[in-house]
N, CA and C atoms as an extended XYZ file, in Angstrom:
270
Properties=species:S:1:pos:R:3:atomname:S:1:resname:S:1:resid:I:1 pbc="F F F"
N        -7.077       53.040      242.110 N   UNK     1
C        -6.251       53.705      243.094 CA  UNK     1
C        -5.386       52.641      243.786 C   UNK     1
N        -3.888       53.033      243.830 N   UNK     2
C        -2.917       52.019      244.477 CA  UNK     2
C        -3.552       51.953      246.140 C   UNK     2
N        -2.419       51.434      246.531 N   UNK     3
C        -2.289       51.305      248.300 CA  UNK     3
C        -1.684       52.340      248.787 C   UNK     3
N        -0.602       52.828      248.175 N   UNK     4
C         0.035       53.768      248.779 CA  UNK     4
C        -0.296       54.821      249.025 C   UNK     4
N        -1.130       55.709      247.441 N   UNK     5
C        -1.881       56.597      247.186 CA  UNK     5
C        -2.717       56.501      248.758 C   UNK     5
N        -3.656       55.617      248.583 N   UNK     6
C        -4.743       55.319      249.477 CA  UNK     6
C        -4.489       55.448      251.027 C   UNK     6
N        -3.251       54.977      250.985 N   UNK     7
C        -2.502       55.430      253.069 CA  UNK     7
C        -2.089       56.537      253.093 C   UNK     7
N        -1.378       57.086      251.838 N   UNK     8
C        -1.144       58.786      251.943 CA  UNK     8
C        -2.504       59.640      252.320 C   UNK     8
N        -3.288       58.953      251.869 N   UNK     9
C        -4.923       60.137      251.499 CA  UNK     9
C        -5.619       59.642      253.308 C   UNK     9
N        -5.087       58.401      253.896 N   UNK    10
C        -5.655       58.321      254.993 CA  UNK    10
C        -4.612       59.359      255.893 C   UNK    10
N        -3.847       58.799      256.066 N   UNK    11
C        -3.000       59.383      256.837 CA  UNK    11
C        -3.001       61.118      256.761 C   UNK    11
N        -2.947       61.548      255.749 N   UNK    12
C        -3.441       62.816      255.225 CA  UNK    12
C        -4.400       63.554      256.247 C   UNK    12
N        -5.542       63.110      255.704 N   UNK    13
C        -6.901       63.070      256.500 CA  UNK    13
C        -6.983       62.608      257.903 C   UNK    13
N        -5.618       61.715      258.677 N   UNK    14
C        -5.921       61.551      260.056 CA  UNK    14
C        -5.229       62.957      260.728 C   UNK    14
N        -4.155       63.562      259.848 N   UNK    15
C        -3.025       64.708      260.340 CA  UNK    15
C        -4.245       65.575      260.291 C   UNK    15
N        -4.809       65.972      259.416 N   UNK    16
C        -5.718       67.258      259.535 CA  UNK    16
C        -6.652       67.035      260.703 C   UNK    16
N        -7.090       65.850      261.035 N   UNK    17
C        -7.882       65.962      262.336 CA  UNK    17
C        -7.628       65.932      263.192 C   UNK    17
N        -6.334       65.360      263.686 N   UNK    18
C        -5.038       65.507      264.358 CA  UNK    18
C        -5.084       66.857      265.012 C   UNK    18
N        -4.843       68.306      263.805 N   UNK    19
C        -4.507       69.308      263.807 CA  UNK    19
C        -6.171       69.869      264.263 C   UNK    19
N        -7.092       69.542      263.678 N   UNK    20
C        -8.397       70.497      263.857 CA  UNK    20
C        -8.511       70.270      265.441 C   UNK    20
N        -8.815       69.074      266.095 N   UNK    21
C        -8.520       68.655      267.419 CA  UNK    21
C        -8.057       69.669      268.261 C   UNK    21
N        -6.577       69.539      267.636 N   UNK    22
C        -5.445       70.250      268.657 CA  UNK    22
C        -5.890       72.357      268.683 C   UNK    22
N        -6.288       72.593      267.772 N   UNK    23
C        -6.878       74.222      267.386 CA  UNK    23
C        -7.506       74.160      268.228 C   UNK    23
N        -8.756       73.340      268.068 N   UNK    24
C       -10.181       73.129      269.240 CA  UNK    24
C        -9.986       73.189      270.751 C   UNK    24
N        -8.456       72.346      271.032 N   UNK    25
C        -8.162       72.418      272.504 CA  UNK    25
C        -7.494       73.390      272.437 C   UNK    25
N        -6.724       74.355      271.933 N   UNK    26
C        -5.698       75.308      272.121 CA  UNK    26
C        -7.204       76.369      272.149 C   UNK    26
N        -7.539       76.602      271.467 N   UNK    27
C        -9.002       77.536      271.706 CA  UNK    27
C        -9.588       77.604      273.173 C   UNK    27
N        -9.701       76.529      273.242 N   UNK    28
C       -10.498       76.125      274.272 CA  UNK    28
C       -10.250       77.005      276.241 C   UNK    28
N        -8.199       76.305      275.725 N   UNK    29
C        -7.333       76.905      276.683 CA  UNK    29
C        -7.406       78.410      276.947 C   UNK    29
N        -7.056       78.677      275.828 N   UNK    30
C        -6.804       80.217      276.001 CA  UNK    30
C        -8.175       80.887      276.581 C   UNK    30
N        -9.483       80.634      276.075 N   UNK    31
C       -10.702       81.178      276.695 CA  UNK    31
C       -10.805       80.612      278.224 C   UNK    31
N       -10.278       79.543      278.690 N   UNK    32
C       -10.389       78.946      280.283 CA  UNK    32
C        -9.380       80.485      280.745 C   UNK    32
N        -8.080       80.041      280.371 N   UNK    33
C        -7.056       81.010      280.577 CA  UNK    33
C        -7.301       82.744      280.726 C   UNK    33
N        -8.159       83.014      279.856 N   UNK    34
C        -8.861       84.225      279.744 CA  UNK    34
C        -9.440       84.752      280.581 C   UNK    34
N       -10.529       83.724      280.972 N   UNK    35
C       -11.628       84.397      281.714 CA  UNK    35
C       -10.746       83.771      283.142 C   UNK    35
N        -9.968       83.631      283.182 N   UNK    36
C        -9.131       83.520      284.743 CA  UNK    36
C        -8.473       84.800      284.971 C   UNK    36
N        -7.829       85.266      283.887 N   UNK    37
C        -7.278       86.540      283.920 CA  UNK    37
C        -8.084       87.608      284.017 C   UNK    37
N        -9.299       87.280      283.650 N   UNK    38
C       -10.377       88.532      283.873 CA  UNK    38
C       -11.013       88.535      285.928 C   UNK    38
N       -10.929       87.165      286.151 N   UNK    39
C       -11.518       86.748      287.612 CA  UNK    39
C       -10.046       87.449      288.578 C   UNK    39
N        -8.588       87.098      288.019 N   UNK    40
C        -7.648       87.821      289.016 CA  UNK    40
C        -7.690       89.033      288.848 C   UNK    40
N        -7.790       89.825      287.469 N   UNK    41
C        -7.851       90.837      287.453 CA  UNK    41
C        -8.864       92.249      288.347 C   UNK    41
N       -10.166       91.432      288.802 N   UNK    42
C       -11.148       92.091      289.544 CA  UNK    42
C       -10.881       91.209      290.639 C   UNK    42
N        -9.883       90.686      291.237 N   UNK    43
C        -9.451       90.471      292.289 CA  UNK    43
C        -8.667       91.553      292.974 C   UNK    43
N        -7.640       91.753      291.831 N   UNK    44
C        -6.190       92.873      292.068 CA  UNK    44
C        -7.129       94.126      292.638 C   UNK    44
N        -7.810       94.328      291.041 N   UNK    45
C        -8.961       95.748      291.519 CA  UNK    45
C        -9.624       95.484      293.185 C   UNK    45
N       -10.432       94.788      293.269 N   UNK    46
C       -10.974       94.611      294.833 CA  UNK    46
C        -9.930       94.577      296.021 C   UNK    46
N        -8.808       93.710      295.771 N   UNK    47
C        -7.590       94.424      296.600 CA  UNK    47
C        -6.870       95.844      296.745 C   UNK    47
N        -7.025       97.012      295.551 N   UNK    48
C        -6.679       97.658      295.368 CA  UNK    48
C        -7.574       99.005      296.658 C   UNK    48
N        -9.092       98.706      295.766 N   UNK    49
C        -9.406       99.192      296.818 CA  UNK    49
C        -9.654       98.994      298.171 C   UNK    49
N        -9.857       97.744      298.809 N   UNK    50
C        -9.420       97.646      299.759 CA  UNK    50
C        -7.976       98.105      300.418 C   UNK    50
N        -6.883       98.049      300.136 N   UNK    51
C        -5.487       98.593      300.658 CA  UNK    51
C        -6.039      100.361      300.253 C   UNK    51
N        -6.271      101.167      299.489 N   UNK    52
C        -6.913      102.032      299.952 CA  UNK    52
C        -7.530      102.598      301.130 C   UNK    52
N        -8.589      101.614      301.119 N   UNK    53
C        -9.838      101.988      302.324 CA  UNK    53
C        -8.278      101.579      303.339 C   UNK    53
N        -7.633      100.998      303.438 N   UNK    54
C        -6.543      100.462      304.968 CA  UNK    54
C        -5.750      101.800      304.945 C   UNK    54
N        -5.448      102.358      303.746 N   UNK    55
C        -4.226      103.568      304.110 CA  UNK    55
C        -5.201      104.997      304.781 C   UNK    55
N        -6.249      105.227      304.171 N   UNK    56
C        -7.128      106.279      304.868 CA  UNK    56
C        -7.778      105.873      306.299 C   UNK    56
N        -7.576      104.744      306.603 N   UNK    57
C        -8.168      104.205      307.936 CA  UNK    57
C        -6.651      104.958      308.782 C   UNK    57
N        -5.598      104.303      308.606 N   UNK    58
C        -4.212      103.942      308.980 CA  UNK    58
C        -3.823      105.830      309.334 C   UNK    58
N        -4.254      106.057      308.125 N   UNK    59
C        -4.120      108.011      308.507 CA  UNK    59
C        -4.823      108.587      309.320 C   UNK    59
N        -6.140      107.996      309.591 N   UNK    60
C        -7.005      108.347      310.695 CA  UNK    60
C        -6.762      107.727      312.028 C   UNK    60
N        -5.792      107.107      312.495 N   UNK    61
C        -5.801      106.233      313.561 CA  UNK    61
C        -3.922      107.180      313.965 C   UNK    61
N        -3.637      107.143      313.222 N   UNK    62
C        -2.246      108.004      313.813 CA  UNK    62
C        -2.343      109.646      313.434 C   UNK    62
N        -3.385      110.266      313.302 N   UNK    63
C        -3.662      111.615      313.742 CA  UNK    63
C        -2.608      112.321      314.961 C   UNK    63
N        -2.540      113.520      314.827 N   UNK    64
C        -1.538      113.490      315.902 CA  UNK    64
C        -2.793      113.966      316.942 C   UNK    64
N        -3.787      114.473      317.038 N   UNK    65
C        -4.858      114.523      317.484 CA  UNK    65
C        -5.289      113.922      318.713 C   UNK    65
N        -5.600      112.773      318.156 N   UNK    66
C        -6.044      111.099      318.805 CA  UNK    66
C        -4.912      110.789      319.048 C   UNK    66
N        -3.432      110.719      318.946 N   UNK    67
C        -2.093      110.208      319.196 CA  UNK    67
C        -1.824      111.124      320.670 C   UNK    67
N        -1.954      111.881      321.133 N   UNK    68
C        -1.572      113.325      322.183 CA  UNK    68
C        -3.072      112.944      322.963 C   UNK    68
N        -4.038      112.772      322.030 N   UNK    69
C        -5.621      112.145      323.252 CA  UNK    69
C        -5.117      110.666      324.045 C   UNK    69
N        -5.154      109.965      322.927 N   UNK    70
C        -4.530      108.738      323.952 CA  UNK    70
C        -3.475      109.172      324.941 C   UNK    70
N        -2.607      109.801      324.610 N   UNK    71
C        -0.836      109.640      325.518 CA  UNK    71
C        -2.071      110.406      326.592 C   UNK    71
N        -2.773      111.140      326.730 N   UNK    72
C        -2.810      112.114      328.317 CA  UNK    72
C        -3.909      111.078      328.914 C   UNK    72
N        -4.569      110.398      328.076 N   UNK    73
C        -5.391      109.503      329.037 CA  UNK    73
C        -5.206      108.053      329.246 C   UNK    73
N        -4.823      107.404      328.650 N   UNK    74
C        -4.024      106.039      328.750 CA  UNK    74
C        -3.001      105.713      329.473 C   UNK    74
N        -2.039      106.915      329.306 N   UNK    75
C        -1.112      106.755      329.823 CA  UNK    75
C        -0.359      107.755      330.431 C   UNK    75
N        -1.551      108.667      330.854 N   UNK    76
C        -1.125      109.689      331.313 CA  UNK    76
C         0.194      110.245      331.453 C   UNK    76
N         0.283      110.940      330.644 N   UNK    77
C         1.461      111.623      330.002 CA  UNK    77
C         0.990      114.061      329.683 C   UNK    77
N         1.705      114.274      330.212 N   UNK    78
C         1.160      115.333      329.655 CA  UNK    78
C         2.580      116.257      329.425 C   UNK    78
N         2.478      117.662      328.759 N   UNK    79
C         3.482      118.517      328.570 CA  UNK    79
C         4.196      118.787      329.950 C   UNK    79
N         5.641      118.755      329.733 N   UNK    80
C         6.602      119.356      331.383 CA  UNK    80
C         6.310      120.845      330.812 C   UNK    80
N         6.128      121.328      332.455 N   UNK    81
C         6.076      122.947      332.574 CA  UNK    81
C         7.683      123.337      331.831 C   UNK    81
N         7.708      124.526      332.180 N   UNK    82
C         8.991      125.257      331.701 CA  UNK    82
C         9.998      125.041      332.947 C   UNK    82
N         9.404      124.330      334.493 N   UNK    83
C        10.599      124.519      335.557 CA  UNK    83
C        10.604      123.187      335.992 C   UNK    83
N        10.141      121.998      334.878 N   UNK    84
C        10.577      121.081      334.821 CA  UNK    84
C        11.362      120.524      333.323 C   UNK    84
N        11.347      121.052      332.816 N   UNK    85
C        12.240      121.149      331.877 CA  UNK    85
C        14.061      121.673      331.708 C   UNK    85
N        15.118      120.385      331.837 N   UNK    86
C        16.386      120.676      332.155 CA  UNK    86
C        16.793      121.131      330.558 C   UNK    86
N        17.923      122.375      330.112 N   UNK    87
C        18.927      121.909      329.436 CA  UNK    87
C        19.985      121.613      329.464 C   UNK    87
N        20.618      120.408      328.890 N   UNK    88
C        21.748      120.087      328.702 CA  UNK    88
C        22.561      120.375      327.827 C   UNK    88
N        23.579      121.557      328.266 N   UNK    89
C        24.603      121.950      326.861 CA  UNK    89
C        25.954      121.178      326.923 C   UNK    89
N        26.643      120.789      326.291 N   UNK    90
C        27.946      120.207      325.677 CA  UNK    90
C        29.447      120.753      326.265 C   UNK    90
């Protein structure tokens, strides 16, 4: 066997491990990468329902109910009779 032969067949053999290497880390990535996308993903979900649970809170807190309870006791506010009530026509 020449020399040349013999550096082709190394060199050969260093590219393929070169390449098996580089598979091994590209593998590697994508499963790190993966299971990150699976950890934000049940993040989004746990945010999701949380902003939920905030919009059914948010609907219960501006009731017009409790909105007309506060105004007459907080800040005492209540309905004008009918002979305190002006209209103004144009």
């Amino acid at each position: 066997m020449n020399l040349g032969r013999l550096l082709t067949i190394l060199l050969l053999g260093f590219a393929v491990m070169l390449t098996s290497v580089a598979v091994v880390h590209a593998k590697y990535s994508a499963r790190k990468h993966f299971v990150e996308l699976q950890k934000l993903r049940l993040q989004r979900d746990e945010l999701d329902v949380e902003w939920g649970r905030l919009l059914l809170e948010q609907s219960t807190w501006a009731t017009q109910h409790r909105v007309e309870r506060l105004a007459r006791t907080n800040l005492k506010m209540h309905i004008p009779s009918a002979e305190d009530v002006m209209v103004i026509r144009p």
